[in-house]
Biopython code that builds the backbone (N, CA, C, O; Angstrom):
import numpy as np
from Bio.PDB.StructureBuilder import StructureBuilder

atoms = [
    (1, "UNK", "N", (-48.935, 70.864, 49.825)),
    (1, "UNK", "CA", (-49.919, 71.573, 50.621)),
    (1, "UNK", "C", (-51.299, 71.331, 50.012)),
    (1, "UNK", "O", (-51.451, 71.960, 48.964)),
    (2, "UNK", "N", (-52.380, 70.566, 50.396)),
    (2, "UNK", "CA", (-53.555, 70.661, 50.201)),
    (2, "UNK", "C", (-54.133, 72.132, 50.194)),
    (2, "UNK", "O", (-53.631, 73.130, 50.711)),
    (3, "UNK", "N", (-55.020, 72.048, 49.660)),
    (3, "UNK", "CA", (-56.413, 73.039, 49.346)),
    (3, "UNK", "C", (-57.032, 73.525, 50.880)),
    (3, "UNK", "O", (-57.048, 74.691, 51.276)),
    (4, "UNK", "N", (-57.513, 72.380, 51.605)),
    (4, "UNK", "CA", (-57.859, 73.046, 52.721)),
    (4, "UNK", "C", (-56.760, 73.344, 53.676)),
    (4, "UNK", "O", (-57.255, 73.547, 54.784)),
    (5, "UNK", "N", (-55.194, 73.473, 53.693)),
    (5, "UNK", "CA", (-54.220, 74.301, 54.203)),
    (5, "UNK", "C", (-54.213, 75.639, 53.310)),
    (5, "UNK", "O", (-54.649, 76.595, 53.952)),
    (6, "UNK", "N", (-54.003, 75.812, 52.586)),
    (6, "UNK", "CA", (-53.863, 76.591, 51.699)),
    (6, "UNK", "C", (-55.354, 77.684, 52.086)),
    (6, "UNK", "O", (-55.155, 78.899, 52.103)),
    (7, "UNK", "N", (-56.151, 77.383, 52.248)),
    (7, "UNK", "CA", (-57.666, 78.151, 52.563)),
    (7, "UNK", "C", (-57.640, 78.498, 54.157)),
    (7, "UNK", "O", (-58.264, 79.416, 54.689)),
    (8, "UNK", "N", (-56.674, 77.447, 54.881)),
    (8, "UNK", "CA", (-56.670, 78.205, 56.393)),
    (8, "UNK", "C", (-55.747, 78.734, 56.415)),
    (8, "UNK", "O", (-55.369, 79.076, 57.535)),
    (9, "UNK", "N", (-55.028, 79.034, 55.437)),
    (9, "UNK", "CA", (-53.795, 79.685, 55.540)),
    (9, "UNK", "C", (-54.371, 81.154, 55.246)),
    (9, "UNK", "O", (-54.573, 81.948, 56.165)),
    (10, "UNK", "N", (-54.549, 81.370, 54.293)),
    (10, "UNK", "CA", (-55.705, 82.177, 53.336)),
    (10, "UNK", "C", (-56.204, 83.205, 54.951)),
    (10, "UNK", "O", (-55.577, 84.110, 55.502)),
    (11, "UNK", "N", (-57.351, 82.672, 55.261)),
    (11, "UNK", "CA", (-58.044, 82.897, 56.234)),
    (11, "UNK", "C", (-57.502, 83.176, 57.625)),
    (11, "UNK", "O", (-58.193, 83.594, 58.554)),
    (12, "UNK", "N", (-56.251, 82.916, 57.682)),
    (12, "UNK", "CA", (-55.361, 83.473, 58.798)),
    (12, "UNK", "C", (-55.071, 84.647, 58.206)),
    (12, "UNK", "O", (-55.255, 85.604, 58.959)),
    (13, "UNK", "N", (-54.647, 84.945, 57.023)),
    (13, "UNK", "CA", (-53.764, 86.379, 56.486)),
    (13, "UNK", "C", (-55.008, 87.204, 56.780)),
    (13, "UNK", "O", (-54.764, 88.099, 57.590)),
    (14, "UNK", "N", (-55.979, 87.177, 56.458)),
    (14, "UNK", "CA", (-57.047, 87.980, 56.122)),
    (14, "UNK", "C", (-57.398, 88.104, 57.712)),
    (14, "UNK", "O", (-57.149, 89.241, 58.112)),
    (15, "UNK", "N", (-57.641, 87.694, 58.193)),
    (15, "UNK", "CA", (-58.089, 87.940, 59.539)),
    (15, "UNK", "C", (-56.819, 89.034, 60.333)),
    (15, "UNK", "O", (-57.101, 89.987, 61.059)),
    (16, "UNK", "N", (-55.450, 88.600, 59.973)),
    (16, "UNK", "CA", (-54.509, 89.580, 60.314)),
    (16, "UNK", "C", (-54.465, 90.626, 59.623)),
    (16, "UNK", "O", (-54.360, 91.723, 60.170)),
    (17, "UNK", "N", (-54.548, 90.466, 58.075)),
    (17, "UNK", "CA", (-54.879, 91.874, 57.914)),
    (17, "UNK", "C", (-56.015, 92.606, 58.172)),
    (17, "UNK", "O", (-55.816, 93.818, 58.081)),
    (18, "UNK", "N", (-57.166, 92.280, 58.470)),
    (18, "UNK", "CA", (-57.674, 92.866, 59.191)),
    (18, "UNK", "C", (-58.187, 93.730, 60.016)),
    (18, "UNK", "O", (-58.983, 94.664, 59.920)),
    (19, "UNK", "N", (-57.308, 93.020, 61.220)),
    (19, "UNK", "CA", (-56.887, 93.647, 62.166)),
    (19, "UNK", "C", (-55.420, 94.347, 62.188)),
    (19, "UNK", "O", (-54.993, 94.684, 63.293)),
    (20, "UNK", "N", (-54.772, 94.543, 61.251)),
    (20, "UNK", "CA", (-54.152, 95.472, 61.057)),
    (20, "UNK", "C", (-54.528, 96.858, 60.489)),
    (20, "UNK", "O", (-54.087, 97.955, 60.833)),
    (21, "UNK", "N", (-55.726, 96.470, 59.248)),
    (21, "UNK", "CA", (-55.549, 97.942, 58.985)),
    (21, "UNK", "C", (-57.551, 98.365, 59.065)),
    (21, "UNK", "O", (-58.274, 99.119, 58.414)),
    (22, "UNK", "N", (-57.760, 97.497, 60.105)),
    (22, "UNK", "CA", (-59.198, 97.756, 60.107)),
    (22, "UNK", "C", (-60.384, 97.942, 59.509)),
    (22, "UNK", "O", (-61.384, 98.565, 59.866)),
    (23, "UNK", "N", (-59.929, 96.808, 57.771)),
    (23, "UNK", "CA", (-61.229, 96.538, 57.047)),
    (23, "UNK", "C", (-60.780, 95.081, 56.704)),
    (23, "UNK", "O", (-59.834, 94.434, 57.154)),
    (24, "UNK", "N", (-61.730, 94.747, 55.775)),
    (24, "UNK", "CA", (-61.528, 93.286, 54.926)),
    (24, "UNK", "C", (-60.068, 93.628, 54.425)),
    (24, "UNK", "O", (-59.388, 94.520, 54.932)),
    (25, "UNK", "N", (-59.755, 93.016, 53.625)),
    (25, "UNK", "CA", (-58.679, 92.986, 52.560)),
    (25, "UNK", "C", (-58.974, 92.671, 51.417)),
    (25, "UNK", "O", (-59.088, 91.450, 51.523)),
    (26, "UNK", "N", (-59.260, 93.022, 49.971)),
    (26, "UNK", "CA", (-59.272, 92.300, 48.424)),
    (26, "UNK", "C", (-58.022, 91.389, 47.990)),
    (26, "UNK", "O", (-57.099, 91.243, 48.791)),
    (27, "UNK", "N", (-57.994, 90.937, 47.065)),
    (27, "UNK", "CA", (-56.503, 90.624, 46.128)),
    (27, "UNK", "C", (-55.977, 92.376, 46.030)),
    (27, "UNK", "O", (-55.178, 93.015, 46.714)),
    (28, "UNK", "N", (-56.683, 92.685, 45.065)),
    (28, "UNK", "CA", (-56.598, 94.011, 44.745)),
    (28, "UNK", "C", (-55.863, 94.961, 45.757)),
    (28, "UNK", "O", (-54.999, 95.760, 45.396)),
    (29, "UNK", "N", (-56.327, 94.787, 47.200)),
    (29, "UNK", "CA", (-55.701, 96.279, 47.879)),
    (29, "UNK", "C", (-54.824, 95.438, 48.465)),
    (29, "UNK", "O", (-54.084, 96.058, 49.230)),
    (30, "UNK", "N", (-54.526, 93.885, 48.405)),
    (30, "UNK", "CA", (-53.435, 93.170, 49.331)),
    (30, "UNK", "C", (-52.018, 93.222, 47.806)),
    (30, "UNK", "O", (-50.798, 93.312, 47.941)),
    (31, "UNK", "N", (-52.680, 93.144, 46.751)),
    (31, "UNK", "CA", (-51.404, 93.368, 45.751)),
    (31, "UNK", "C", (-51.004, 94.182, 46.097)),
    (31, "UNK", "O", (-49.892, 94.203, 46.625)),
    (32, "UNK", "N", (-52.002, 95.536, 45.888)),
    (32, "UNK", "CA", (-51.225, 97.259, 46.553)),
    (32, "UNK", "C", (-50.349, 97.638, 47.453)),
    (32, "UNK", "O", (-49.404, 98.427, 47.411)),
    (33, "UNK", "N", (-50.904, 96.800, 48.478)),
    (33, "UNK", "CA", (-49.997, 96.915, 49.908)),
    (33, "UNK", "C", (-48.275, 96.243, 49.104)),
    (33, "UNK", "O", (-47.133, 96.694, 49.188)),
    (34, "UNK", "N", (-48.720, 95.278, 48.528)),
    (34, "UNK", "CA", (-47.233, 94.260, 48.374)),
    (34, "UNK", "C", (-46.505, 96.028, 47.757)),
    (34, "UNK", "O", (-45.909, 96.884, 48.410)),
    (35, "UNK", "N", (-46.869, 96.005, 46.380)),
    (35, "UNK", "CA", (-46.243, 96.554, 45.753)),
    (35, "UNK", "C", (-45.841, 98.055, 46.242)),
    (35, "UNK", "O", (-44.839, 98.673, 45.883)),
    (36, "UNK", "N", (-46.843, 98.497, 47.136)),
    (36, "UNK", "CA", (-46.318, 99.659, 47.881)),
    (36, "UNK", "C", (-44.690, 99.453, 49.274)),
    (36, "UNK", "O", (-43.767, 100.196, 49.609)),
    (37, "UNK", "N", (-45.062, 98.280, 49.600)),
    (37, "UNK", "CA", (-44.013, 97.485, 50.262)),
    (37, "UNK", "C", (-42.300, 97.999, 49.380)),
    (37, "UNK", "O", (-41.328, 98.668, 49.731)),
    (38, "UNK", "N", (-42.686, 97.241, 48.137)),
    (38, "UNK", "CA", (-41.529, 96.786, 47.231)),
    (38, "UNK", "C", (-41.410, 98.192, 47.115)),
    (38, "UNK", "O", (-40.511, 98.665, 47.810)),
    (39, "UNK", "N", (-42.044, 98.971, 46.451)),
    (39, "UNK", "CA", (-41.289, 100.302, 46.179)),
    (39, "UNK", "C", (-40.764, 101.038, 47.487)),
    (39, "UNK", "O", (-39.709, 101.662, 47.373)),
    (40, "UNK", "N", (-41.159, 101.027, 48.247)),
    (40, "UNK", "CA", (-40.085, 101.233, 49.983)),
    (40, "UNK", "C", (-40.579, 102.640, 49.760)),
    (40, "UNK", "O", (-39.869, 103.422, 50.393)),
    (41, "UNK", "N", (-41.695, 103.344, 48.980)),
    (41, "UNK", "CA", (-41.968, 104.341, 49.561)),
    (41, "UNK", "C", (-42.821, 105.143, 50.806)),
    (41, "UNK", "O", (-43.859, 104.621, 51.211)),
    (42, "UNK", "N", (-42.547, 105.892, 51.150)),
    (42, "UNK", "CA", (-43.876, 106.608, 52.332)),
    (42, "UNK", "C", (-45.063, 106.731, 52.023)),
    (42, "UNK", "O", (-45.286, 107.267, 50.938)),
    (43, "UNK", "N", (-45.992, 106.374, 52.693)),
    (43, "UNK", "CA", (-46.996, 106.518, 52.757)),
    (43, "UNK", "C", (-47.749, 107.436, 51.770)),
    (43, "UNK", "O", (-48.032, 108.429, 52.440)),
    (44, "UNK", "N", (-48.201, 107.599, 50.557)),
    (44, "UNK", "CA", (-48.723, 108.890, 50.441)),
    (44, "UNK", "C", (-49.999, 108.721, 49.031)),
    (44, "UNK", "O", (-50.191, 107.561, 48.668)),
    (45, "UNK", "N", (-50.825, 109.859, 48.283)),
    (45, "UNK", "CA", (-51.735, 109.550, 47.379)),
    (45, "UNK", "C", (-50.924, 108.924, 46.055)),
    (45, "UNK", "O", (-49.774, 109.285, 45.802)),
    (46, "UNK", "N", (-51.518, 108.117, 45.380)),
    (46, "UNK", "CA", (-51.262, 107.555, 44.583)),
    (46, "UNK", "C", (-51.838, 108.004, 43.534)),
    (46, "UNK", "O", (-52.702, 108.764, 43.971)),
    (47, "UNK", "N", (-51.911, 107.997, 41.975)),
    (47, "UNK", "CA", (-52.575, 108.002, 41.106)),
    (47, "UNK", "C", (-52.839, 106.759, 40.916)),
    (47, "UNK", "O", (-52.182, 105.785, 41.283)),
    (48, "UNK", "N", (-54.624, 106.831, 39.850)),
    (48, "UNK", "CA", (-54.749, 105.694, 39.405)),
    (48, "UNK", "C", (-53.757, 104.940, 38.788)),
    (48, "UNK", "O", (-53.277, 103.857, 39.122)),
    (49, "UNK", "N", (-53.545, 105.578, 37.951)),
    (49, "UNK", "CA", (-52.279, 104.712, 37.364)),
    (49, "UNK", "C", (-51.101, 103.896, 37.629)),
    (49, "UNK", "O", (-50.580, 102.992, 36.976)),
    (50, "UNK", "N", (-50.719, 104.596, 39.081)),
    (50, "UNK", "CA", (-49.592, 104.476, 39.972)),
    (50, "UNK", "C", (-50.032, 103.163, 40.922)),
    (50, "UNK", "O", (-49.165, 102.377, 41.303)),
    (51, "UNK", "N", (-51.279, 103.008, 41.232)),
    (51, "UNK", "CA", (-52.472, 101.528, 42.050)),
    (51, "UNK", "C", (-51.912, 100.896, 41.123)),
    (51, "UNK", "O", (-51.040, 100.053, 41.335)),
    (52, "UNK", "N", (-52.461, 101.311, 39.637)),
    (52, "UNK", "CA", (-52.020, 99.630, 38.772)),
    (52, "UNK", "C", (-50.922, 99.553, 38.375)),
    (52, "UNK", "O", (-50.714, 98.494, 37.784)),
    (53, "UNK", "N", (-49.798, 100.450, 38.451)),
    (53, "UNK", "CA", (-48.167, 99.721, 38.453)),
    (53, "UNK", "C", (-47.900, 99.219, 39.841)),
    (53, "UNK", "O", (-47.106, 98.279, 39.881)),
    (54, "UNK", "N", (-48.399, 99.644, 41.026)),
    (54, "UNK", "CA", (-48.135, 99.107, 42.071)),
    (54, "UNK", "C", (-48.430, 97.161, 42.312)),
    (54, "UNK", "O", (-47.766, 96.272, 42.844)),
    (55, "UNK", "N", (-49.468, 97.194, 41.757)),
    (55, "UNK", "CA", (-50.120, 95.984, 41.898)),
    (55, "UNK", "C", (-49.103, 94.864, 41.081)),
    (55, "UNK", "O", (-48.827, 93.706, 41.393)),
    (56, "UNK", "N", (-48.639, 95.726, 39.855)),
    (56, "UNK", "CA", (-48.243, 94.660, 38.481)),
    (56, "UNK", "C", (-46.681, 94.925, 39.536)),
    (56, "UNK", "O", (-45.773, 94.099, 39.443)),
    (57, "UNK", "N", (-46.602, 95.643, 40.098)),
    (57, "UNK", "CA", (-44.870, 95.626, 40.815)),
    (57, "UNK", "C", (-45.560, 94.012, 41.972)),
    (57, "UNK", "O", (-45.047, 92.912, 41.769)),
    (58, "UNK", "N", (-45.940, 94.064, 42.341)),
    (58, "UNK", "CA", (-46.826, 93.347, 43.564)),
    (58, "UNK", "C", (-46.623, 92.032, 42.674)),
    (58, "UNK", "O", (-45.638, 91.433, 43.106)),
    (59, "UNK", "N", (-47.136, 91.444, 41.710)),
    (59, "UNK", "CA", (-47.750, 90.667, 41.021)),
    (59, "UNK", "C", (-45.879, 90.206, 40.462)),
    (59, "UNK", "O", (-45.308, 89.144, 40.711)),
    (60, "UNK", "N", (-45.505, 90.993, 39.949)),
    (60, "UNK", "CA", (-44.020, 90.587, 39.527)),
    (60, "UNK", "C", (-43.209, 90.335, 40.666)),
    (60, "UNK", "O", (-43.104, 89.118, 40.817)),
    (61, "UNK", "N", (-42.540, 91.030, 41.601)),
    (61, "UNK", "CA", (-42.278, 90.154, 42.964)),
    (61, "UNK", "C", (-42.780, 88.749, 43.227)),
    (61, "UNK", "O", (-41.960, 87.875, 42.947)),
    (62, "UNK", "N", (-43.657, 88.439, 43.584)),
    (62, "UNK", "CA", (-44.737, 87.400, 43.964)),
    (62, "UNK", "C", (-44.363, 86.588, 42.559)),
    (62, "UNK", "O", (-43.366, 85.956, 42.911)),
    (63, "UNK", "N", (-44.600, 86.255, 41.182)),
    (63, "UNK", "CA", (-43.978, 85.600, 40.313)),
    (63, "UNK", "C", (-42.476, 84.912, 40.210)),
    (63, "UNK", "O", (-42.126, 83.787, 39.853)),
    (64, "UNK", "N", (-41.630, 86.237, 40.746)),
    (64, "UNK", "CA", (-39.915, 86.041, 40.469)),
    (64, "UNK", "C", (-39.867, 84.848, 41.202)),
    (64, "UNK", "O", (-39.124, 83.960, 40.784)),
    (65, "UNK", "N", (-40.497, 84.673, 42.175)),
    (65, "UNK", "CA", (-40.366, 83.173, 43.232)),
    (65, "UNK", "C", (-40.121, 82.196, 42.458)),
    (65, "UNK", "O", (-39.135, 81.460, 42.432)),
    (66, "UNK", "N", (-41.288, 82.205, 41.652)),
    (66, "UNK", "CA", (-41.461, 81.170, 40.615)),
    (66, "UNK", "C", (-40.554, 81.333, 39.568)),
    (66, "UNK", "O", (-40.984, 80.908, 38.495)),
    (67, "UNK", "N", (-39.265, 81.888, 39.536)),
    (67, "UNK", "CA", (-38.849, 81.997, 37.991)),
    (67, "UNK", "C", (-39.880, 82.484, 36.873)),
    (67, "UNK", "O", (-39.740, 82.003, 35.748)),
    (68, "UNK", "N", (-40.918, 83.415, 37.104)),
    (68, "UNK", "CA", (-41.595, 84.186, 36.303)),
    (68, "UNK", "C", (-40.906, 85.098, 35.329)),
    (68, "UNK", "O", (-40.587, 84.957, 34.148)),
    (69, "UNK", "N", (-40.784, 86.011, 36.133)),
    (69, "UNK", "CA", (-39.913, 87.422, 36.144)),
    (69, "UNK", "C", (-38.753, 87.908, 37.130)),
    (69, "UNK", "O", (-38.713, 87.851, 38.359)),
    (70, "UNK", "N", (-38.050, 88.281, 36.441)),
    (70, "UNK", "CA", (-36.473, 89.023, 37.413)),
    (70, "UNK", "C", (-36.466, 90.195, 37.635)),
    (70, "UNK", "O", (-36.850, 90.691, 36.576)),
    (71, "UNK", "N", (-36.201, 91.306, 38.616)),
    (71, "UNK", "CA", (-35.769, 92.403, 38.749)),
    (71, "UNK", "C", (-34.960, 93.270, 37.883)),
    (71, "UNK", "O", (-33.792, 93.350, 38.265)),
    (72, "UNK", "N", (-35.254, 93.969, 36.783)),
    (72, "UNK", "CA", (-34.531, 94.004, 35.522)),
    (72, "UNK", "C", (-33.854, 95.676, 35.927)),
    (72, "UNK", "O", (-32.772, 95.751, 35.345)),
    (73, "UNK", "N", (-34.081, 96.725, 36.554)),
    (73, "UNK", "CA", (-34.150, 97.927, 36.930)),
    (73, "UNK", "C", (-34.716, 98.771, 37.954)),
    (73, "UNK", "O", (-35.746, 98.461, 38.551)),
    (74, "UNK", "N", (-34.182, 99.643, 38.133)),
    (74, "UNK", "CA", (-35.126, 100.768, 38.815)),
    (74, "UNK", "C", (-35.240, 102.342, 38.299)),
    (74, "UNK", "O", (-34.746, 103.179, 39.055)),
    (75, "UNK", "N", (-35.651, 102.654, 37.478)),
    (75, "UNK", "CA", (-35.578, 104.038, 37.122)),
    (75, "UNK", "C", (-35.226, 104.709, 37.828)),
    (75, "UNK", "O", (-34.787, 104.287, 38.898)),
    (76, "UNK", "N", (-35.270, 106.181, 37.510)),
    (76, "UNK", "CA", (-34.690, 107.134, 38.125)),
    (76, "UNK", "C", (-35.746, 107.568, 39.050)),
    (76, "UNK", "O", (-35.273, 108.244, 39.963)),
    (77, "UNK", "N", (-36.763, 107.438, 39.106)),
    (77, "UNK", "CA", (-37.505, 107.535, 40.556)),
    (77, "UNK", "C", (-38.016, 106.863, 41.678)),
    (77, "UNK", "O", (-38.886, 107.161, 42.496)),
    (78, "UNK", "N", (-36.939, 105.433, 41.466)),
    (78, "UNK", "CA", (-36.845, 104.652, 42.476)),
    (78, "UNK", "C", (-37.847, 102.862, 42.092)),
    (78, "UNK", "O", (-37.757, 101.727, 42.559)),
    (79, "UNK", "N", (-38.652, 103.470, 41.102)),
    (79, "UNK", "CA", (-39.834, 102.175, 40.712)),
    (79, "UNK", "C", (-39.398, 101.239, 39.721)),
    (79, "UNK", "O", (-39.111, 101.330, 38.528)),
    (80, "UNK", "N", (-39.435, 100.242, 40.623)),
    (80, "UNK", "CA", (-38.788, 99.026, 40.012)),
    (80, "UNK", "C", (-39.370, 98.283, 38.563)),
    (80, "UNK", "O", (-40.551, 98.306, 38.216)),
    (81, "UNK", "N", (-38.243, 97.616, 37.802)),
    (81, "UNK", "CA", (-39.060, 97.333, 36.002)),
    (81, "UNK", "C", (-38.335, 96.108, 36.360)),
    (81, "UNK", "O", (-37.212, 95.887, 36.813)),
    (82, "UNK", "N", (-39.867, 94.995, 35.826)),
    (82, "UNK", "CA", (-39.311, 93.797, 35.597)),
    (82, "UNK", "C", (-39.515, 93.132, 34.252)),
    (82, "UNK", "O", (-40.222, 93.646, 33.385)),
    (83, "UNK", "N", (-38.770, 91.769, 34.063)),
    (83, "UNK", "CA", (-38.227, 91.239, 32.987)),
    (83, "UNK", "C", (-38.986, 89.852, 32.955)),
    (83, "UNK", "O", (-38.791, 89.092, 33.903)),
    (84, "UNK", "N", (-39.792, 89.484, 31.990)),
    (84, "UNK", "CA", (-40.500, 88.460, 32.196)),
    (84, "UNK", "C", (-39.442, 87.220, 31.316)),
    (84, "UNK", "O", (-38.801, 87.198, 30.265)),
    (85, "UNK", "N", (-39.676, 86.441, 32.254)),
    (85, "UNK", "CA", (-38.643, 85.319, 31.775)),
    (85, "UNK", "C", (-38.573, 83.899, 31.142)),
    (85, "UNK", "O", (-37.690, 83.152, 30.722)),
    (86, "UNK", "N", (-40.321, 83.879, 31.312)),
    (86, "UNK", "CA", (-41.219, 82.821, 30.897)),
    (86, "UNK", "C", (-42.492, 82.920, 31.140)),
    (86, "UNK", "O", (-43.102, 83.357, 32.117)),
    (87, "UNK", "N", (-42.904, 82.375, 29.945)),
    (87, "UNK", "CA", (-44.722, 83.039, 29.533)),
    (87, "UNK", "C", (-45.234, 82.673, 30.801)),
    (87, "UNK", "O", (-44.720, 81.645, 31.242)),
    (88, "UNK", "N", (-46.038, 83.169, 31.477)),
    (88, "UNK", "CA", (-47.177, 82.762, 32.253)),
    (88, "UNK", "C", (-47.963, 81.950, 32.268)),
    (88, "UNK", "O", (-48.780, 82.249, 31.396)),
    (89, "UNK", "N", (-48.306, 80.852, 32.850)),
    (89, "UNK", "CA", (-49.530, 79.887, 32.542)),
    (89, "UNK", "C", (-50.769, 79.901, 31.813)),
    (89, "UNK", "O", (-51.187, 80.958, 32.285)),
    (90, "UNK", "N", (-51.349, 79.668, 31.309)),
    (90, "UNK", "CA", (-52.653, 79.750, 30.400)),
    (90, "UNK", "C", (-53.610, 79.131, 31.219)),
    (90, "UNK", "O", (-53.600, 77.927, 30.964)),
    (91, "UNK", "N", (-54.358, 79.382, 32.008)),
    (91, "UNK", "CA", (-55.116, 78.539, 33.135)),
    (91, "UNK", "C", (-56.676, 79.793, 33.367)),
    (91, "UNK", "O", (-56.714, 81.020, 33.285)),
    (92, "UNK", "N", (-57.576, 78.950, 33.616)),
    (92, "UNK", "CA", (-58.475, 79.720, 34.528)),
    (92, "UNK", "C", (-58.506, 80.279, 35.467)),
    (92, "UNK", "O", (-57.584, 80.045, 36.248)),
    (93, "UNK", "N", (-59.579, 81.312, 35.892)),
    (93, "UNK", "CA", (-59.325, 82.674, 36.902)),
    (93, "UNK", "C", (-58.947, 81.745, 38.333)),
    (93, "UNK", "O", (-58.120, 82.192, 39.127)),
    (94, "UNK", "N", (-59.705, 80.276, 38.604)),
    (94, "UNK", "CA", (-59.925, 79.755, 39.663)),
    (94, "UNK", "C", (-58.427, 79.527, 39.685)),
    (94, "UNK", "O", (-57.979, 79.912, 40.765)),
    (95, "UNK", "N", (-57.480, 79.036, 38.879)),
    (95, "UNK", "CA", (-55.903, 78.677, 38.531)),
    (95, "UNK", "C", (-55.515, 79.699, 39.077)),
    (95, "UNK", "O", (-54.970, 79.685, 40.180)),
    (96, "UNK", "N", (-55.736, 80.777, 38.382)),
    (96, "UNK", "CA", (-54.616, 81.831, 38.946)),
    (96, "UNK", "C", (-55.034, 82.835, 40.354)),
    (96, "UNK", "O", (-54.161, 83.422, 40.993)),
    (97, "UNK", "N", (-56.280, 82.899, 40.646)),
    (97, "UNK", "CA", (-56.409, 83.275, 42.348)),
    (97, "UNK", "C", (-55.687, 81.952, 43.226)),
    (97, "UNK", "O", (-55.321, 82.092, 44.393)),
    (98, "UNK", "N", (-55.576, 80.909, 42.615)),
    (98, "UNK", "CA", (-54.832, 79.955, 43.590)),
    (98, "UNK", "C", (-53.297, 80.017, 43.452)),
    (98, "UNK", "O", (-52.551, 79.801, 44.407)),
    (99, "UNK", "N", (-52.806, 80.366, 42.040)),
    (99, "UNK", "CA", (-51.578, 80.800, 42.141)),
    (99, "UNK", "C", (-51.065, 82.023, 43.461)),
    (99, "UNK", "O", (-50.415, 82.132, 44.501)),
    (100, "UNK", "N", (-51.875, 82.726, 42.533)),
    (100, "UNK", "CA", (-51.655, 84.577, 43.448)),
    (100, "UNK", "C", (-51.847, 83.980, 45.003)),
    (100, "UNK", "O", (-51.036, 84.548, 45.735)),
    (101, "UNK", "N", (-52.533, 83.170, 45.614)),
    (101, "UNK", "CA", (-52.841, 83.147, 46.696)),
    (101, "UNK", "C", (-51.498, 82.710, 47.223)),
    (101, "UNK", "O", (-50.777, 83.465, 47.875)),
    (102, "UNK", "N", (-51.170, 81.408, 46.906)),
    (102, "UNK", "CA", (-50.052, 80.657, 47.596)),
    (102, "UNK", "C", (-49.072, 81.670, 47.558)),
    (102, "UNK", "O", (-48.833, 82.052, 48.703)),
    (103, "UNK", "N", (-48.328, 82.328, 46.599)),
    (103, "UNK", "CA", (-47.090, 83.237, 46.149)),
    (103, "UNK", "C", (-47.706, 84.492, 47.515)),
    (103, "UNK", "O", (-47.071, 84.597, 48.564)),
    (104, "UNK", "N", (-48.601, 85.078, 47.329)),
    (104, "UNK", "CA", (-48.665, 85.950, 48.740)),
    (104, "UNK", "C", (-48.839, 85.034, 50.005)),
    (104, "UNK", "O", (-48.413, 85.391, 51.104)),
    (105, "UNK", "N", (-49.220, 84.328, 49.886)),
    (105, "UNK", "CA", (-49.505, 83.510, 51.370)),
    (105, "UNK", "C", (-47.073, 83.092, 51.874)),
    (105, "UNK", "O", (-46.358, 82.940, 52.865)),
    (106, "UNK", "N", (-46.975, 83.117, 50.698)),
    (106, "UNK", "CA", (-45.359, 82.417, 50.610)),
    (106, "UNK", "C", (-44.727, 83.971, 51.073)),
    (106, "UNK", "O", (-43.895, 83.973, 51.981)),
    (107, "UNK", "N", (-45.144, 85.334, 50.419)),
    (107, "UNK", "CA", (-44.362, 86.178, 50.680)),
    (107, "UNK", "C", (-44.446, 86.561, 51.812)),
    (107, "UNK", "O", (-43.397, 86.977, 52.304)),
    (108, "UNK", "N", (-45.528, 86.576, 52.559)),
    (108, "UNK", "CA", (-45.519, 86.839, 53.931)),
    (108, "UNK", "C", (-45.192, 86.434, 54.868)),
    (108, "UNK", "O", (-44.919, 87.122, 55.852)),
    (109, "UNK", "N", (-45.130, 85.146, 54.806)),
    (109, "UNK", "CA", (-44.497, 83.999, 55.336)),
    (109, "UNK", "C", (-42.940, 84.210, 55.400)),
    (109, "UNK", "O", (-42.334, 84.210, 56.471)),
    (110, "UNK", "N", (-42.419, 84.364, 54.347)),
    (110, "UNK", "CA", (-40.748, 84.587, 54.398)),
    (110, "UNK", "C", (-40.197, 85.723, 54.639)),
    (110, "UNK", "O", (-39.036, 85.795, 55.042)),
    (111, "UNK", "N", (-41.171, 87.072, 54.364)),
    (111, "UNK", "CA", (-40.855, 88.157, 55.185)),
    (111, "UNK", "C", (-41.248, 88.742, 56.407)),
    (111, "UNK", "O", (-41.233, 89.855, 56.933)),
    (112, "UNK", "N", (-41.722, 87.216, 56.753)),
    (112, "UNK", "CA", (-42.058, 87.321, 58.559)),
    (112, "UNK", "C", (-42.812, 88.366, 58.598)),
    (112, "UNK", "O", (-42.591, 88.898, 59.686)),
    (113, "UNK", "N", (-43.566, 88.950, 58.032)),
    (113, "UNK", "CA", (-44.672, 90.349, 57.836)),
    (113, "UNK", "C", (-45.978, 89.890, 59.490)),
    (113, "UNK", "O", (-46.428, 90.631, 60.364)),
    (114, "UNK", "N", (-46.196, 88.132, 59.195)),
    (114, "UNK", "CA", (-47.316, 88.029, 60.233)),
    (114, "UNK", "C", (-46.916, 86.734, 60.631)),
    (114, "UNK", "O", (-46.524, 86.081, 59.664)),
    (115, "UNK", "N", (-46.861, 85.957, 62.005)),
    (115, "UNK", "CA", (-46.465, 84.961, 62.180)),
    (115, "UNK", "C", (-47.529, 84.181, 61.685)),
    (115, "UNK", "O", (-48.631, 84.712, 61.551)),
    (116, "UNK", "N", (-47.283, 82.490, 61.270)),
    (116, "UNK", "CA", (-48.025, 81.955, 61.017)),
    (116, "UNK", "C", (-48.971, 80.690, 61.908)),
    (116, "UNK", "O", (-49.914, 80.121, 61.357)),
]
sb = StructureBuilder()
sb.init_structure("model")
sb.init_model(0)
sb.init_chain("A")
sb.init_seg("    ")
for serial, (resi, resn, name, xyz) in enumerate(atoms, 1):
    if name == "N":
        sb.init_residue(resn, " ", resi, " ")
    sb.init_atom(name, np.array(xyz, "f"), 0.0, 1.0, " ", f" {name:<3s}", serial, name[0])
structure = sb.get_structure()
């Protein structure tokens, strides 16, 4: 997949999300969404704290693709713990927004979330 697929790909999600939830989208609140996804809970306030396990739940999903990390647990209140399985790349920010991009552009794609 080239760069400029990968950027209209990009630019399709964002335009659907969008118009789904009636603003822009960040990395940031599109990790959230993932990881609010993965935990299969209802709708409801979050703590700060609870945004940034959501995201790192978001961020670990989106990795396991890659043989990153595995699904190692779920505690007793349902929130999933993962198992990192190999170091992470050592790359620049531009490296890894292009990682993060493709791996969400891939998850949505396979969970049919938005046609493409």
């Amino acid at each position: 997949m080239t760069q400029l697929d990968l950027n209209t790909r990009w630019s399709l999600l964002e335009t659907q999300l969008k118009e789904s939830f009636g603003k822009e989208m960040t990395m940031e609140s599109i990790l959230f969404l993932i990881g609010v996804r993965e935990l299969g809970s209802r709708p409801r306030p979050f703590t700060k704290e609870e945004k940034v396990d959501l995201m790192h739940i978001a961020i670990c999903r989106l990795l396991a693709a890659s043989g990153y990390y595995e699904l190692d647990h779920l505690d007793q209140d349902g929130w999933p713990h993962w198992k990192l399985l190999k170091p992470l790349p050592h790359t620049d920010m531009f490296s890894q927004v292009h990682l993060l991009r493709e791996h969400v552009l891939t998850y949505f794609e396979e969970e049919e979330i938005f046609e493409s």
